[in-house]
N, C-alpha and C positions, 0 to 999 in steps of 0.2 A: 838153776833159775829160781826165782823168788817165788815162795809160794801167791802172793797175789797175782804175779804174771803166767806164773803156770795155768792157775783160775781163769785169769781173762780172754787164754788163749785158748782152752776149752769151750769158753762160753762165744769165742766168734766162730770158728768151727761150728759149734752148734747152733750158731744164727744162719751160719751161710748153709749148713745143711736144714734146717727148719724154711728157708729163704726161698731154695731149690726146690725143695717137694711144695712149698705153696704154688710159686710160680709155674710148676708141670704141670701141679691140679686145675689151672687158672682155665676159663671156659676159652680163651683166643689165646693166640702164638705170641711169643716173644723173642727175640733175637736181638744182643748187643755187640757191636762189632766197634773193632779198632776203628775212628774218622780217618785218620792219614793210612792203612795199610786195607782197612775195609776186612782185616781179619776176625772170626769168631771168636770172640771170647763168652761169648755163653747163648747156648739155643735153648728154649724150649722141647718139652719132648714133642708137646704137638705141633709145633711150625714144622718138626725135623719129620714128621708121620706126614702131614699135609703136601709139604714136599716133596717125600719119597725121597729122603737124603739117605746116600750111602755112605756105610765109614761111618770116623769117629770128625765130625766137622770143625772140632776146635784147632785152631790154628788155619784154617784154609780161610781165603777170601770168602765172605758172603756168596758173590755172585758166581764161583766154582763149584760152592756145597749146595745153593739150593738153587741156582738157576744153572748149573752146569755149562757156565758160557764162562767163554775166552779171553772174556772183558767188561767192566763195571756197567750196570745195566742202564738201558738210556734214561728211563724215569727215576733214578735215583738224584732223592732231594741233596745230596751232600754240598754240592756246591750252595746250596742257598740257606743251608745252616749253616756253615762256615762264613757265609755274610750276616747273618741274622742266629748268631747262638740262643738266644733267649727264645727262637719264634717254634712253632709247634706246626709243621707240616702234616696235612689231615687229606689223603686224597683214598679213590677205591679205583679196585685194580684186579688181577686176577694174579692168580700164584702159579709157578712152574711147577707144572705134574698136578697140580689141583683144577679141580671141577669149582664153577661156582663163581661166586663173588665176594670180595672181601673187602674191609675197611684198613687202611694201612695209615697208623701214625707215626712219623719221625721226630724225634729229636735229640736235643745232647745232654747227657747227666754225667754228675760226679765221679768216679769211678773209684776203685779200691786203691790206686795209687794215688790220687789225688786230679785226675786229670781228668780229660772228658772223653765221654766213650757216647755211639753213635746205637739210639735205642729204637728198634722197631716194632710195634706193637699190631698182631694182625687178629681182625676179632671178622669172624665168619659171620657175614651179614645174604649169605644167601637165600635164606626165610625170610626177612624181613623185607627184600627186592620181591619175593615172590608176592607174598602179602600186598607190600604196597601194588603191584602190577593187577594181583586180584582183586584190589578195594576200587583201583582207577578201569579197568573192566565193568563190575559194578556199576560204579558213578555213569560209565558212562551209557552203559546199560539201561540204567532209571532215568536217564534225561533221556533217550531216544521212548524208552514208555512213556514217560510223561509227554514226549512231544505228541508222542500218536494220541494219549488219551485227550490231548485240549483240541487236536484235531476232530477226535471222535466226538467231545461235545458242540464244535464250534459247526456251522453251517454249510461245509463243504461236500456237495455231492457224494452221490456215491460213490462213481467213478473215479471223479478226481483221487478222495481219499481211500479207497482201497489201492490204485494206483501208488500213491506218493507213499503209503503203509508197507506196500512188497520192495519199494527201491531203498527203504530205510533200512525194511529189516535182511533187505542183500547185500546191501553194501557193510551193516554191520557186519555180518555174518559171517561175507567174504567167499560167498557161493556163485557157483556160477550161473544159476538160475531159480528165479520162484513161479509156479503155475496155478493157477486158481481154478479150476476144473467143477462146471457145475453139470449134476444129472439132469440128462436130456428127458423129454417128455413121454419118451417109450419106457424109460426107468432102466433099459438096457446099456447105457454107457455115460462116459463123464466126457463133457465137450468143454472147449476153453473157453473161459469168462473174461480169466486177467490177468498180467503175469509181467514178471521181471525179468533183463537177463543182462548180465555183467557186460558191458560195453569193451572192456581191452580184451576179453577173450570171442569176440565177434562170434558168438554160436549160434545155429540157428535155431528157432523157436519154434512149438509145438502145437502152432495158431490152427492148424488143418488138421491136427491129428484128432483121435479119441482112443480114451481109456475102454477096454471092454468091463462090463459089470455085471458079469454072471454068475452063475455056481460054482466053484470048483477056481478062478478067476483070485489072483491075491488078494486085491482090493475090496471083494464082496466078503469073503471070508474075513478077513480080519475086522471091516466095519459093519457089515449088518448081522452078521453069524456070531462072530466072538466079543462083537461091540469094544474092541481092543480101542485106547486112543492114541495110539500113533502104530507105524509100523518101520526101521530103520532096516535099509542094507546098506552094510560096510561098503560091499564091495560087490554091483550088480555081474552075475555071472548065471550060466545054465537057461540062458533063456527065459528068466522071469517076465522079465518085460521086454520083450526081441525089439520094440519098433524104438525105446529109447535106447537100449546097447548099440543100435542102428545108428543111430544120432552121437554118440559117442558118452552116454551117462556114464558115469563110473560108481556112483553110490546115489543111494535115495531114500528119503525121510517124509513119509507121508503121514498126512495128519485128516482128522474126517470136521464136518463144518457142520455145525448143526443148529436149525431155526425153528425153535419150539420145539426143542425136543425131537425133530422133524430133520432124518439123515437130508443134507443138500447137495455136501460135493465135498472134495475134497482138496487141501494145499498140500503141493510138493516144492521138497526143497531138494537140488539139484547140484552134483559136483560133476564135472568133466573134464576138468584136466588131470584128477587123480583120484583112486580110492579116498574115502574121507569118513572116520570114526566118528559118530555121533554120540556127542557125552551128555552127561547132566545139563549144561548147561545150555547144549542146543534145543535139547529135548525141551525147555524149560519156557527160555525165548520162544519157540517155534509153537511154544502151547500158548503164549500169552499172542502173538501173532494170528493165531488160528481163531481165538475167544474175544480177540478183538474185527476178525471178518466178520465170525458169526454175529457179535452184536451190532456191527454195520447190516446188516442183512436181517435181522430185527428192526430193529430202527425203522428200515426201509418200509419192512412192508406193515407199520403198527405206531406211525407215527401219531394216530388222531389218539387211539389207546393210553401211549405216552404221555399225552398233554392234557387229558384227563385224571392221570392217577393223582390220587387226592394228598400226598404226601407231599409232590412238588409244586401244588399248587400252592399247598397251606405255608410253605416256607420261600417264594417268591415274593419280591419283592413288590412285583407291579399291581395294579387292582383288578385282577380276575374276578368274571363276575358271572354270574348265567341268569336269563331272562325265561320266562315259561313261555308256550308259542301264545298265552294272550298279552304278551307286554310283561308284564309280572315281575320285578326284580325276585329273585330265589333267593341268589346265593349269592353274597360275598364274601373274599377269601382278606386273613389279616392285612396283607397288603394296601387294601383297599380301606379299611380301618384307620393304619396310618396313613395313608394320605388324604382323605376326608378330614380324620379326627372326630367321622361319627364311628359306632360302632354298628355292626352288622345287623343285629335287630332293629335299629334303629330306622338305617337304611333301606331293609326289607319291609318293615314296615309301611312309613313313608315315601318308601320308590325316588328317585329321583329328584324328582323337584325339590329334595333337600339341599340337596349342593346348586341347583340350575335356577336362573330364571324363568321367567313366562317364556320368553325368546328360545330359551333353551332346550326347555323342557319338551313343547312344538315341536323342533329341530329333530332331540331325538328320536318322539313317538316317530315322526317320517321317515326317520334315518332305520329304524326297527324294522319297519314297514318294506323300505326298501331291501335289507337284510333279506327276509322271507325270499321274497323274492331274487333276486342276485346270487343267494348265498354267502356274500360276502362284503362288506365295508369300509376301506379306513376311511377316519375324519379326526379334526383335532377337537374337542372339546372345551371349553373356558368353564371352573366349577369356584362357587366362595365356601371355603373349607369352614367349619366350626369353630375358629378362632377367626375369620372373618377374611381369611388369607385369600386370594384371586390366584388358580393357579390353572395351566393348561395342561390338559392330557391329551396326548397322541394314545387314538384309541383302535383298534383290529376287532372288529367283530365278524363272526361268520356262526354259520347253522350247523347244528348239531345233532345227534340221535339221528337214529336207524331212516328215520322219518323225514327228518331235516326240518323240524317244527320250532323246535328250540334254539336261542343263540347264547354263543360265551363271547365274552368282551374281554381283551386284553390291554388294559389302558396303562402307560407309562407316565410320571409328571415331567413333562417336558418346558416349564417354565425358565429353567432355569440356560437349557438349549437354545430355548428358541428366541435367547436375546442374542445368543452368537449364531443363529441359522443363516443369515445373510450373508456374512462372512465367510462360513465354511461353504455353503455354495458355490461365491466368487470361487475363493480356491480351488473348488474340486473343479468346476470349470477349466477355471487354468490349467489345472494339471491335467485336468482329460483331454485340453486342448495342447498341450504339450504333449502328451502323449502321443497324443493320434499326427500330429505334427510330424514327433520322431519316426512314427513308425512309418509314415508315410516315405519320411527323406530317406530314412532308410532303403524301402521300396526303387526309389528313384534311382538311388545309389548304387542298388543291386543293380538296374534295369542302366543305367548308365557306365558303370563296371565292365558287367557283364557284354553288352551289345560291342564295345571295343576290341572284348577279348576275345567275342565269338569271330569277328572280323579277323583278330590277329591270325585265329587260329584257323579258320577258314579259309582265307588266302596261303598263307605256308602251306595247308595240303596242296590246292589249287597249287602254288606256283613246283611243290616238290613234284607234280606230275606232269606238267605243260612240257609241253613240247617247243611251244613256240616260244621264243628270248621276249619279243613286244609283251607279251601275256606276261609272261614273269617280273617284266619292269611294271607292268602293271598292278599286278597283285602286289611287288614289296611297297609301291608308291603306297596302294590303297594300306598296307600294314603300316607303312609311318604314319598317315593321317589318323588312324585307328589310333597311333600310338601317342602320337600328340594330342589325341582328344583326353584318352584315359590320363595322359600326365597332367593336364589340365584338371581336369575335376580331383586326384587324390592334391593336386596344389590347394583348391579351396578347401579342401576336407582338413588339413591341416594348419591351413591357415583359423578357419574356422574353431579348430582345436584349441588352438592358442591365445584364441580373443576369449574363451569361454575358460580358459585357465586363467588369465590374468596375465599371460607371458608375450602377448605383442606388444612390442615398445617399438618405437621410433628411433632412426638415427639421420638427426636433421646436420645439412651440408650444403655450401655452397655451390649451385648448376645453375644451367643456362635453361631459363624454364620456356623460349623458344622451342630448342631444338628436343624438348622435354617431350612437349609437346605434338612437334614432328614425327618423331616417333611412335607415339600412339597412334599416330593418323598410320601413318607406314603399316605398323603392325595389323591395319583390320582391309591393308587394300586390296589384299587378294578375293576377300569377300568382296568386298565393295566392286568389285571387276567384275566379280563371278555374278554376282545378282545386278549386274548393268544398274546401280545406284548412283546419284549424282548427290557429290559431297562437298561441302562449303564451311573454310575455317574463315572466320571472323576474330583476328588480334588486334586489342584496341590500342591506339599510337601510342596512350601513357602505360601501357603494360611495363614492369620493370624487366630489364632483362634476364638481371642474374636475382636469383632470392635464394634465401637460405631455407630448408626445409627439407622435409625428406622424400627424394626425388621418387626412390622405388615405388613408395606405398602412393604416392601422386601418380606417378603414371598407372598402377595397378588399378585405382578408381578411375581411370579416365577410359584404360583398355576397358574395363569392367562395361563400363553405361554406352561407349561404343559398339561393343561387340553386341549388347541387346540388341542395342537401336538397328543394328543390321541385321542381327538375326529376327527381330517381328517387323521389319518392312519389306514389303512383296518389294519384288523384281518390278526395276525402273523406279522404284519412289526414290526419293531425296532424307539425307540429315546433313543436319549442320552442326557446328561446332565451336562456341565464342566463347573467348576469356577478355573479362573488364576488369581493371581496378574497383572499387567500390568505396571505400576510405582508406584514407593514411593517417594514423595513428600515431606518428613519430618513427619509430624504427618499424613496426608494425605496420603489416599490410593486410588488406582484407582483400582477398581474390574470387571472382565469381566464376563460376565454372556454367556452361550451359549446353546440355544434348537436345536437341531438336528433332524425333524423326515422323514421318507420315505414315507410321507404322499402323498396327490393330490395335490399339488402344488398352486403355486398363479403365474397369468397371468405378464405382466407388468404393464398392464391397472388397475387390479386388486389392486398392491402394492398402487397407489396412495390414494385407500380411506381407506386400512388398518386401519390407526391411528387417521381417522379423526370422531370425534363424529357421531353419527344417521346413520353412514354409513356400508354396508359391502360391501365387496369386491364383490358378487355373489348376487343377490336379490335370487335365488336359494337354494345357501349355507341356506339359514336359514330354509326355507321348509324341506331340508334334513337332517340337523343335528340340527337346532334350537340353541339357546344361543340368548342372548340378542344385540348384537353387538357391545355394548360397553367396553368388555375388554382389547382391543387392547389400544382403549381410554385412558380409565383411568390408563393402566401399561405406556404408553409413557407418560403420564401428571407427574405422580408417579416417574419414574424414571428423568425425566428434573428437578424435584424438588430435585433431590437427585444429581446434578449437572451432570447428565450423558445424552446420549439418548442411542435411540433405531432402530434397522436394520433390514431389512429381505433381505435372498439371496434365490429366488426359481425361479422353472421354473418349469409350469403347469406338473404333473405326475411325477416330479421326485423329489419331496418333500420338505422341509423349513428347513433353516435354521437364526432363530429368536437370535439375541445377545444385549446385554445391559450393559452398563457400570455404572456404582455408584463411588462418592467419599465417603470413611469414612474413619473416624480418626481410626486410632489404639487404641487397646487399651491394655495394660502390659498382660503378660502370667498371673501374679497377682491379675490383677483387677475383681472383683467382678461382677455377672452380676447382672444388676438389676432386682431385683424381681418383681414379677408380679404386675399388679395394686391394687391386692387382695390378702393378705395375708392370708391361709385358715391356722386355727388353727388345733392342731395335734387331731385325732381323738382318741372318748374316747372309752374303752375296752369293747364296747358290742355289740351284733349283731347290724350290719350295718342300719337294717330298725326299731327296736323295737324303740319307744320313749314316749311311753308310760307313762304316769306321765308329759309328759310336753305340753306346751301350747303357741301357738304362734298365734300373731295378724296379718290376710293380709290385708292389704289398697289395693283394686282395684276396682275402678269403672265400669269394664264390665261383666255384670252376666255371659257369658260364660267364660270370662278368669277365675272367681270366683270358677263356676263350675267344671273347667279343673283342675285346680288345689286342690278344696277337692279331688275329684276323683283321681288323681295321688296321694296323700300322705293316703288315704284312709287306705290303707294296713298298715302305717307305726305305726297306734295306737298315731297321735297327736291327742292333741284338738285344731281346729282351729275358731278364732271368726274373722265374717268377718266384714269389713265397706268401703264403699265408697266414700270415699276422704278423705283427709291430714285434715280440719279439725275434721271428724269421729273419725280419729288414731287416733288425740292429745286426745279428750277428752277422747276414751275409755284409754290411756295410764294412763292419770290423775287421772281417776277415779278407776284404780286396778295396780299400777304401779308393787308390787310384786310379779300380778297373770299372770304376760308373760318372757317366758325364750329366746321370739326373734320375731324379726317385718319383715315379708316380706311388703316392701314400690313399689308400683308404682311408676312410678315419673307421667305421665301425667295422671291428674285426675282437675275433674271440683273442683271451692270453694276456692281449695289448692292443687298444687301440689307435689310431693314426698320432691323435694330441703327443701320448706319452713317447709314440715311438721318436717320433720328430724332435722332441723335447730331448730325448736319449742321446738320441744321433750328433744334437746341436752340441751337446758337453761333453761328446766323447775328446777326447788329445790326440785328436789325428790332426795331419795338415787338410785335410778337404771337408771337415764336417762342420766349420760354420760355415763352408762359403757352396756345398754340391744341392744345388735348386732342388727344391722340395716342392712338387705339385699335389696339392689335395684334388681327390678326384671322392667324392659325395655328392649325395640326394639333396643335403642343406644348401640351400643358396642363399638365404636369410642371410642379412649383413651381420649380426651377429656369430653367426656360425662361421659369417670369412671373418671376423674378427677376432673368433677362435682359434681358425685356422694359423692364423700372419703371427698369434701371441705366442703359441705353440713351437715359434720358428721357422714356419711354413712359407713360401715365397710366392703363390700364385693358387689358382683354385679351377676347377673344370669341374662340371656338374654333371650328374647321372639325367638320364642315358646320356651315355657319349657321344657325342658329333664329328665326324673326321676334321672335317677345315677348322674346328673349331683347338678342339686336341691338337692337330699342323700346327696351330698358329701358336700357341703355345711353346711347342717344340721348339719351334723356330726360332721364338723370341726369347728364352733361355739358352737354348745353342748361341744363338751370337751371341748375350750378354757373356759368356761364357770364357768364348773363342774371344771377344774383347778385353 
């Protein structure tokens, strides 16, 4: 060999041995492996220690030597370097036989043949998880202090905020209880004040009990003997404290409360589903937890002290001020300075009548006067500041010293407020009048809910025990009506949902607004029977007959101001009910709608909350006749969208008259009405209920709906196979497509629900999956949601709760289209 190649071969030998011992020393792992065989061609020592590799790993598969598996691991990046060689795979991950967390970088370099070889670089980032995990604890640690400290300055009761204080620092804590325990007035024990307890671990609470607090006693000892501040058990045992081991405590961390110096009680922090180790950090919290009761409980009982100290006077803002008991200005604070722009000698000097008029100055000597007296003041003041400026102070005065001779003055410049004061009034009105609105519908809501369900559920015992068959038709009749009232009010609740989203939209169509109208009448005649009412439709001869518009939401306001008008007219009075033209516009019609009844009347006070959301006219009205409140609502939202409004003329006892106006298009003597969302095929020639021979699939995920429904078709001689959820249906469809003659589909089900399944079933390659009838059976009836239903691939629709004749007729009408 040539002596320079001799040299040069020395000198790579000595790079790659210089190469080696760096990259061993190197703080993380490294490993390069053959890309197409995945074999080692070079580890580090410490990936092969982190590991726990045995043997000599060169030559073996990566995933042999350090994951000791059977086959290439699934988060290996290889395939997406081999599309992307240039890119730098960067994820974290944990290693086989290693503790910890690590950073794992992939990519391909050069290698000593010239080709590319597959580089893994693994740097132990499990400190710096820790770290981070301890800085985000912290963080979030100092935002829970900080929220209690803006608490602790802001004006929140005691209660409230020692309360909202213990549910903070438990939920951070992740304890299972915190107790507030103050010394009783015998000085002999600790009785509860206030306290927190984890809500998913339902434990009971410590409301009735007391701490003993005597000699020899743990609690006396450690806080008035040894003035310890805190005391922890890991793990409560031997009878310490028998009546919480009773209750199931397992550890406990008590802390002592102290006001002026002055033992008061003490907080406990509580674990009960497991022993639990109290470290630095509990110890820490649980002191700043403790040091913020105590200074609630200062606060409390030394607040005039507080509002005197001369440090936070001198740095407030407002114009603090004290009067002597002869009138006498004393004292003004800087505050007061700036907003005058006199200065306080000045002020005291002069008193008053520097900043005030004659008017003024009057005003307040009385206003003083009356302080003495009273003890207490607000009034707003008008002052011309030393630059000649007019400005208003909202000012608080009251009496002071031991005596009550003396007054301070707390005055604010509210000039600049009190040009937007009128404004924010409105508002808070409105909103307190929404509020109290909401919570009222609320109330009703409960009280309307609730009174159907107590029925439902009142009857079912009633009929589970009766003996006699009449009584049980009785009670399920009286449990339908129950149940048709409650489906009734969650339908406005959700209608109502919808107008306040912005998601009720119309779907206008050709009908015959005759028999539109017929119907609505239909719909209220069993009342109208039941309360011997005498009813009178008035259609005037130019009424169109067919018009375009949307029928639903038209009959819904018509049932809507009907079913009032019969619910507030006694037994035997009369309503009526006329539709006029009003103008024709060209294609455009104007329709007048008119309820009539000789019902109890509406006040004038009353008219205003009529049509307004959560409200009724009567907090009363609903006690007596009950309804949801919202159908006034929703028929005025209903009818403005159909370009019209809506009126009432009443006067208390001498009954209502409700009108409404609509625009719709014409439409030809001609035109065709549009047919329903569902096309129900003609039924086939056999008795109505036998079906015997056939076989249908229901998709419902809720075992009672599951149940309700064999049992309703029970009689009818189907076979029905059930499953729960949309992917269930696909598969059992797939796997007997010619053994079903028709699919009742849910639409909401977990996995998959009805839309997709239906959608699945329509593009499967079977012979029966575009043509085997799909009935949606849902709570949506909204023309929309059958609109979803039919796009879906759906054929037909039945609505929750289910109706027998109604689900028959359906049957029915798919079987023949079927069998034809």
């Amino acid at each position: 060999m040539p002596k320079n190649g001799k040299r040069q071969s020395m000198a790579t030998a000595l790079s790659a041995d210089m190469l080696r011992n760096i990259l061993n020393n190197m703080e993380g792992g490294i490993c390069v492996s053959d890309p197409c065989t995945d074999e080692i061609l070079f580890i580090s020592d410490k990936l092969a220690e982190w590991c726990k590799v045995e043997g000599d790993p060169l030559g073996r598969s990566c995933w042999d030597a350090l994951a000791r598996r059977n086959r290439r691991c699934g988060g290996c990046p290889k395939h997406r370097l081999e599309e992307k060689p240039e890119e730098t795979v960067i994820r974290e991950g944990n290693l086989p036989g290693a503790s910890g967390r690590y950073r794992l970088t992939d990519s391909l370099i050069v290698w000593d043949d010239g080709g590319k070889a597959h580089l893994r670089q693994v740097a132990d980032i499990s400190r710096e998880k820790d770290i981070q995990s301890a800085l985000q604890k912290m963080r979030d640690q100092q935002g829970l202090m900080t929220a209690m400290l803006q608490d602790f300055v802001s004006d929140t009761g005691l209660a409230p905020f020692i309360s909202k204080a213990l549910k903070m620092a438990g939920n951070f804590m992740r304890v299972s209880g915190i107790t507030l325990l103050r010394i009783n007035d015998s000085g002999d024990g600790l009785g509860y004040f206030s306290g927190w307890r984890s809500r998913e671990q339902e434990l009971p609470g410590p409301e009735e009990l007391t701490f003993p607090l005597e000699e020899s006693t743990p609690l006396y000892d450690a806080f008035l003997l040894k003035k310890l501040p805190y005391v922890a058990y890991d793990h409560l045992e031997n009878g310490i404290f028998p009546f919480l081991e009773a209750l199931g405590v397992k550890s406990l961390l008590s802390l002592p409360i102290h006001v002026y110096d002055m033992f008061w009680g003490v907080l406990n922090f509580d674990e009960r589903l497991a022993g639990h180790t109290w470290n630095s950090d509990d110890l820490r919290f649980a002191g700043f937890i403790a040091g913020i009761v105590s200074g609630a409980m200062v606060r409390k009982q030394a607040e005039e002290r507080l509002l005197r100290l001369y440090e936070i006077i001198d740095s407030a803002p407002q114009f603090i001020s004290f009067f002597s008991p002869g009138g006498k200005l004393e004292y003004v604070n800087p505050g007061g300075e700036a907003i005058t722009g006199y200065t306080a000698m000045e002020l005291c000097l002069k008193g008053l009548p520097l900043v005030l008029d004659e008017r003024g100055s009057e005003y307040c000597a009385s206003v003083l006067r009356e302080i003495l007296k009273k003890g207490h003041a607000d009034f707003d003041l008008p002052i011309k500041t030393r630059q000649g400026t007019e400005k208003l102070l909202s000012v608080s005065a009251f009496t002071t010293g031991r005596d009550k001779t003396g007054i301070s003055a707390i005055a604010v410049d509210v000039t600049e407020k009190k040009r937007l004061e009128e404004d924010l009034i409105r508002a808070k009105e409105q909103a307190e009048q929404s509020s109290r609105g909401k919570s009222e519908f609320l109330a009703r809501m409960s009280h309307e809910m609730r009174t159907p369900l107590n029925a439902i559920a009142g009857m079912s015992n009633i009929a589970r025990t009766a003996d006699d068959f009449e009584k049980k038709i009785y009670c399920l009749d009286k449990i339908d009506e129950a149940a048709g009232h409650l489906l009734s009010v969650i339908n406005d609740i959700l209608d109502m949902s919808r107008i306040e989203a912005g998601k009720l939209e119309l779907s206008p169509a050709v009908f015959d607004l005759e028999e539109t109208i017929l119907r609505a009448r239909a719909s209220v005649a069993f009342r109208l029977s039941e309360k011997k009412q005498t009813f009178t439709l008035e259609l005037h001869k130019n009424l169109p007959r067919k018009i375009i518009a949307d029928e639903q939401r038209l009959a819904q306001v018509m049932f809507n101001l009907l079913s009032n008008a019969v619910k507030f007219t006694p037994e035997y009075g009369s309503i009526s009910l006329s539709v006029r033209p009003e103008a024709d516009r060209g294609e455009c019609r104007l329709l007048h709608f008119e309820v009539r009844d000789s019902g109890i009347g509406v006040s004038p006070e009353q008219m205003e909350k009529l049509f307004l959301p959560f409200e009724q006219a009567d907090g009363g009205v609903n006690r007596k006749f009950g309804g949801s409140g919202l159908g006034l609502a929703i028929s005025a939202n209903i009818v403005r969208m159909m370009g019209g409004d809506i009126r009432v003329e009443s006067e208390p006892g001498k009954g209502s008259v409700f009108s409404f106006h609509i625009r719709a298009r014409s439409a030809g003597p001609d035109a065709e009405a549009a047919p329903p969302a569902f096309i129900p095929a003609k039924a086939e020639e056999k008795p109505a209920d036998d079906f015997r021979g056939r076989r249908i699939l229901l998709a419902e995920d809720v075992e009672i709906n599951r149940e309700i429904a064999l049992t309703l078709l029970e009689a009818s001689g189907l076979s029905i196979d059930c499953v729960a959820n949309g992917l269930e249906a696909c598969a059992a469809f797939k796997s007997n497509p010619e053994g079903y003659d028709l699919i009742l589909m849910d639409i909401q089900m977990p996995e998959m629900d009805g839309y997709e399944a239906a959608k699945q079933i329509r593009a499967m390659d079977l012979p029966r999956a575009g043509s085997i009838p799909i009935i949606a059976v849902t709570a949506n009836a909204f023309r929309e949601d059958i609109e979803q239903c039919l796009a879906s691939g759906m054929n037909d629709h039945v609505g929750k709760p289910l109706e027998l004749e109604k689900l028959l007729e359906k049957l029915r009408g798919h079987f023949g289209a079927a069998s034809s």
